[in-house]
N, C-alpha and C positions, 0 to 999 in steps of 0.2 A: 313957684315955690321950689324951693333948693332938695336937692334928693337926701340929704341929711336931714332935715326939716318933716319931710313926709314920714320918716323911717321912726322919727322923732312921735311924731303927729299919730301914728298910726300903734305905738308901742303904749300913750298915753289912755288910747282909744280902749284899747285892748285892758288896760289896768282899770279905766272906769267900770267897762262891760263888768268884768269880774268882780268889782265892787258892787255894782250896784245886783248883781245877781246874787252875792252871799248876801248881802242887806236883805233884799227878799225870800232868800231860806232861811236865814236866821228868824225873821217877824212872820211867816210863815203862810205868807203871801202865796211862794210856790213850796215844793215838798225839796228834800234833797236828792233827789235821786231824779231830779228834773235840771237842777245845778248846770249838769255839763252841756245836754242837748240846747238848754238854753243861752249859755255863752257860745256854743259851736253857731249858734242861730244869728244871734247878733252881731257875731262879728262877721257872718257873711253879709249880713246887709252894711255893715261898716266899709267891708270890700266893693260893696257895689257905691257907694256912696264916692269912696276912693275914685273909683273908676270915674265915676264923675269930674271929681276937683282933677283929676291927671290930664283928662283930656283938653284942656287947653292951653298944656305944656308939658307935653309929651317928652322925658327925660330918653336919650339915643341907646343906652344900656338897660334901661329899665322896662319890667313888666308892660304891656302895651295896655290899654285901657280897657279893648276885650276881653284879655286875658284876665282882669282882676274881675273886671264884671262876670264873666262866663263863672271863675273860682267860689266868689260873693254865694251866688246863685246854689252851685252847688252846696255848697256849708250852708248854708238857709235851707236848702230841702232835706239835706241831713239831719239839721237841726229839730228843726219844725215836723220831721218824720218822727225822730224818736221821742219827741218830747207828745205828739199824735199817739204815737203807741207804749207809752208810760202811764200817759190818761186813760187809757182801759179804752179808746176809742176802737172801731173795726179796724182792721187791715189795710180797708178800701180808701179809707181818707189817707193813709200815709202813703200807698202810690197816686192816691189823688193830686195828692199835694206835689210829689216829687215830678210828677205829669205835669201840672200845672208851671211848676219852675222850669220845667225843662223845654216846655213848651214857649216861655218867655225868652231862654236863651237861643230857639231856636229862630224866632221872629225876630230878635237882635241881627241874628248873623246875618239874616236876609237881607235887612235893611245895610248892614253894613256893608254887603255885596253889592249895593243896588247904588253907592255915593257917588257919585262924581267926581273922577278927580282929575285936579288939573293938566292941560297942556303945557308942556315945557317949550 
């Protein structure tokens, strides 16, 4: 996929997320003052998603696929924290949860330390 394409791809992503998050404050699914943590939320997992579809062609300028996964991550525990502590929920699940994501990017970097790569 072409680096316009993704920029493309990724700005559409970004316009659904926020569509489909005012649809559900408006019908009142979620509250408004849930709106933002819940678009911050999903488009981290859209970033991790990314990070997916990039690594099997890895553009020489662009972001590196950890780097959008690592990013994803973050904005999904951002997300998912404040929208945890908007819900009247304890404290404890919103460093739960930021614990838990950070935790996942850290077993990533492991593994991505751990790859083999090739002899020239």
């Amino acid at each position: 996929m072409s680096k316009v394409q993704m920029g493309l791809l990724t700005l559409g992503a970004l316009i659904i997320i926020i569509a489909i998050i005012l649809i559900a404050a408006a019908t009142s699914i979620i509250s408004w003052y849930e709106t933002i943590p819940f678009i911050i939320a999903l488009y981290g997992c859209w970033l991790i998603v990314t990070a997916g579809i990039t690594t099997r062609t890895p553009s020489k300028y662009a972001r590196s696929p950890f780097s959008l996964f690592g990013w994803g991550i973050c904005l999904a525990a951002i997300g998912f924290g404040l929208d945890f502590y908007y819900r009247g929920l304890q404290l404890i699940y919103t460093f739960a949860t930021v614990l838990l994501l950070l935790g996942i990017l850290a077993v990533v970097a492991a593994l991505k330390t751990t790859q083999k790569k090739p002899n020239p």
